[in-house]
N, C-alpha and C positions, 0 to 999 in steps of 0.2 A: 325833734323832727329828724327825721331819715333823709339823708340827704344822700341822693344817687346820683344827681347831673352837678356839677362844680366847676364854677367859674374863676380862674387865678387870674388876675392882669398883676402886667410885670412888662414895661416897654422898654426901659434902658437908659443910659446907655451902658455899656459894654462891661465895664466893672461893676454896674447894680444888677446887670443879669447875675454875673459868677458868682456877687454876693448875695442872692436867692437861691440859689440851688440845695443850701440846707435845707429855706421852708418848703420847697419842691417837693422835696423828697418828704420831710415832714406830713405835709399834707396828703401827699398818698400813700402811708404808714397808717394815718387818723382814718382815712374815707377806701380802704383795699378794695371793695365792692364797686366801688362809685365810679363813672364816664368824670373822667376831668380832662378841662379844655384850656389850654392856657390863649390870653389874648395878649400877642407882643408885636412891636416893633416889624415892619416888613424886612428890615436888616439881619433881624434874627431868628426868623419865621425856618428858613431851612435847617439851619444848625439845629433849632430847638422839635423839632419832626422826629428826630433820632432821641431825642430825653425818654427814657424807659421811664418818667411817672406825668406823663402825657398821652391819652388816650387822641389827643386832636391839637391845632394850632392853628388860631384865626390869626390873620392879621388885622393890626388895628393902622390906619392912616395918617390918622389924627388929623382930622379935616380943619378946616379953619374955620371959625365963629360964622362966616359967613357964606360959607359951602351947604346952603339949605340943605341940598339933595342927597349929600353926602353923610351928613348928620343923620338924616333920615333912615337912611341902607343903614345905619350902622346901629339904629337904637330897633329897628326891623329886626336886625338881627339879634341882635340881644334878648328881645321876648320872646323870639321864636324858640331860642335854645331853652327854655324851661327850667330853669335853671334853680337849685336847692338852697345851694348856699354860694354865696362870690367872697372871695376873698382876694381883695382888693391891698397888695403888696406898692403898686406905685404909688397911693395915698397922695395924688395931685390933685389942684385945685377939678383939674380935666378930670381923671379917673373916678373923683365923689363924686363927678354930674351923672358920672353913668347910672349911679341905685336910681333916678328918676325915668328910664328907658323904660321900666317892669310896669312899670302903673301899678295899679290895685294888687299884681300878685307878684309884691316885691320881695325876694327871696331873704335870707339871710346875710347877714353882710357882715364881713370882719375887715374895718378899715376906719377912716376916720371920718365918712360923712356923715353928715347931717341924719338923722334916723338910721342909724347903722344897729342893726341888733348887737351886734359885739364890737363896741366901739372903743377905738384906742385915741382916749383921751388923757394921757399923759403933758401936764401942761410940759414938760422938759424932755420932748419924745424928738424935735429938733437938736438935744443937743446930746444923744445917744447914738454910740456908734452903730451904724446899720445894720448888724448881727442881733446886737441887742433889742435895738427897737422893734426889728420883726420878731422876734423870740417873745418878744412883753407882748406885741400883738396877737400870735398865736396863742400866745395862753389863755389871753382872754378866751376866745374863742376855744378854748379846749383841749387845746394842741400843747401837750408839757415840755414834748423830748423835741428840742432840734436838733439835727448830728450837723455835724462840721460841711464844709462846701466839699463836694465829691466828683469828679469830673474824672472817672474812671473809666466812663462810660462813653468817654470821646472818641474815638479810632479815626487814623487816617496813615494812608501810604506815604510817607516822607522818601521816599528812595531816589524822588525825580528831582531833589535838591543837591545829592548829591553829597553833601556836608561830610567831611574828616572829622574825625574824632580826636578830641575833645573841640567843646567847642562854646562860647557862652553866646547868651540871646544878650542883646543891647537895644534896648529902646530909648532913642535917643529925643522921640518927638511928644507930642502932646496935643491938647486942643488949640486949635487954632486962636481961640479969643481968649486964652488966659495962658499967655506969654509966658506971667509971672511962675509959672508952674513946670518951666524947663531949665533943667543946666545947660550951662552954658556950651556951645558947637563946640568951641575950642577945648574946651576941657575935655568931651564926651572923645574928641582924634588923639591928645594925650592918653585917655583909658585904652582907648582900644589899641595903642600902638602898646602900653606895656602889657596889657592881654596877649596880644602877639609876641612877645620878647619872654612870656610865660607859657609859652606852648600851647595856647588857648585862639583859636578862631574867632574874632569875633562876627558876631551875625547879627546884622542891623534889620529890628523888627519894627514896623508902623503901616499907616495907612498911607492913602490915597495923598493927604495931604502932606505927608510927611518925605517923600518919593525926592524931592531935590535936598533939603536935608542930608538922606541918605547915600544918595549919591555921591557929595560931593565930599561926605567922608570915606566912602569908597574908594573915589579917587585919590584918597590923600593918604590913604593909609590900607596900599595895598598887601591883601592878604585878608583883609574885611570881604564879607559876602551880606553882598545886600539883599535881602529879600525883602525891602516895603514893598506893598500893596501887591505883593505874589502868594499872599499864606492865606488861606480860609484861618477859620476860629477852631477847628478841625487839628487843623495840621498846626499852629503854632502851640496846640495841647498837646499834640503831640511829639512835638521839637522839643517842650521845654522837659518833658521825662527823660529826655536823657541826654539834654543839657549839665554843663559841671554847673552853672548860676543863669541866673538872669539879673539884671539891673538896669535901671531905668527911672523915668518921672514917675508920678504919680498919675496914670493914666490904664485904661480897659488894659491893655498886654501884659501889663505886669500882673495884674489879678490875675489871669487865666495861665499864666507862668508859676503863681504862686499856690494856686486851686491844683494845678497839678502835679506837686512835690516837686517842683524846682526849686534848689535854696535860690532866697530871691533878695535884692537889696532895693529898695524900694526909697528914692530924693523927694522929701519933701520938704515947700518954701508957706510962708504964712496966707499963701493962697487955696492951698487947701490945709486940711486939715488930720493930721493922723489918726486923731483920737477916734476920729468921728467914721473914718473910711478906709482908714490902711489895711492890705491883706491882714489875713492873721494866720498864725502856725507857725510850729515850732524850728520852719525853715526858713523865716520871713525875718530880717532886720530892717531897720531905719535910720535913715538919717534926717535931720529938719534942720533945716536955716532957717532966718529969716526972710535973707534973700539969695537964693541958688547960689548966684555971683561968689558969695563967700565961702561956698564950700567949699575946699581946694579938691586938688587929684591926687594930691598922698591923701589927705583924710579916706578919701573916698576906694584908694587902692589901699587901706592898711585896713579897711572892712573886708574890702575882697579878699584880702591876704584870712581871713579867719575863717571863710568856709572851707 
């Protein structure tokens, strides 16, 4: 079947977007002719407008079970796009309900629902790092060659930061509900004071939630420039190119630090998981405790000392 209209969903968060941007690209390598529309996340609906193998970009809401009306706009929409083939990258319980939108003239589908013409039924596809598992997916569906995560194609004006040269990005926060997944404050005001005592800036990168965090290592350890919740996804790809490192938890910043050839140091604790989600590249190192707690600040500066 010729498939001209192509539906990708891919919602997030932050580090499964960077770690799609192979099959991104992949799938508009397989489909060069074809209208592809990606449906993502309203968080990453701007950033993702600028992707050169994106023809369109809906946003998806993700209404709640019992948002009739909304549910409704949204499966409206989905038949009306006519769609060829969907290939269906978030593989959530939410994203399989969507092949039922089509009714009768249900497209082709590469993902794991229920009637999916190219269905990734790998009973051990859970416990595959996410590179891989989309890569086994695409093949089913056709798709051989995935190239590496590419975020080349970023651009943004950094000049209104300001930043001295040299300078390393520090991400010191994480999600909110999974605690277990950050070192320790006090460690992260040790790193950055011998960062500074090594001619290195450091530059404390997070969100919204992360903003007093950041602060108050700012305060303590002047000579830190703090930019939480001041950077688009833009501009911290663009920071981290010509960053000397980046280092940080296990959280979206570091991916997009690591997508962008920045040598990156990347903590993790048995709350996630390396195998399964750590950037990858030949710039990318790790560290895993068990528990953060334990990893000291020489361990963690005698890595740094090796980029």
């Amino acid at each position: 079947m010729r498939a001209d209209r192509i539906l990708v969903i891919r919602h997030g968060a932050l580090g499964d977007l960077v770690q799609s941007m192979g099959p991104f690209q992949a799938i508009r390598t397989h489909h060069p002719g074809a209208r592809i529309t990606l449906l993502t996340s309203p968080a990453f609906a701007v950033f993702m407008q600028e992707c050169p193998w994106f023809d369109g970009v809906w946003q998806d809401r993700r209404p709640k079970w019992h948002q009739v009306l909304e549910w409704l706009r949204l499966r409206r929409r989905l038949a009306e796009g006519s769609f060829d083939r969907v290939y269906d990258l978030q593989t959530s319980s939410r994203s399989s309900l969507y092949i039922h939108a089509f009714g009768r003239r249900r497209p082709e589908w590469s993902g794991t629902a229920a009637g999916a013409s190219h269905r990734h039924v790998n009973p051990d596809r859970d416990l595959m790092h996410t590179l891989d598992r989309q890569a086994e997916q695409l093949r089913i569906a056709g798709i051989a060659n995935v190239p590496a995560t590419d975020l080349s194609w970023v651009k943004a004006d950094i000049s209104r930061f300001g930043l001295r040269q040299p300078y390393a990005l520090v991400v010191p926060g994480g999600s909110a509900h999974r605690r277990g997944k950050r070192w320790p404050a006090d460690y992260y005001l040790a790193l950055c004071q011998r960062l500074l005592a090594a001619s290195l800036q450091p530059v404390l990168i997070g969100g919204a939630d992360e903003v007093h965090l950041t602060r108050v290592l700012a305060e303590q350890c002047p000579g830190a420039r703090d930019l939480a919740d001041q950077t688009s996804i833009e501009e911290l790809a663009t920071l981290a190119r010509v960053a000397k490192l980046a280092l940080g938890n296990d959280t979206g910043p570091m991916h997009v630090a690591a997508a962008s050839g920045c040598p990156a140091l990347v903590l993790f604790s048995d709350h996630s998981d390396p195998a399964l989600c750590t950037p990858r590249g030949a710039k990318v190192s790790v560290l895993h405790e068990p528990e953060l707690a334990a990893l000291t600040v020489d361990r963690v500066w005698e890595a740094v000392e090796k980029f």
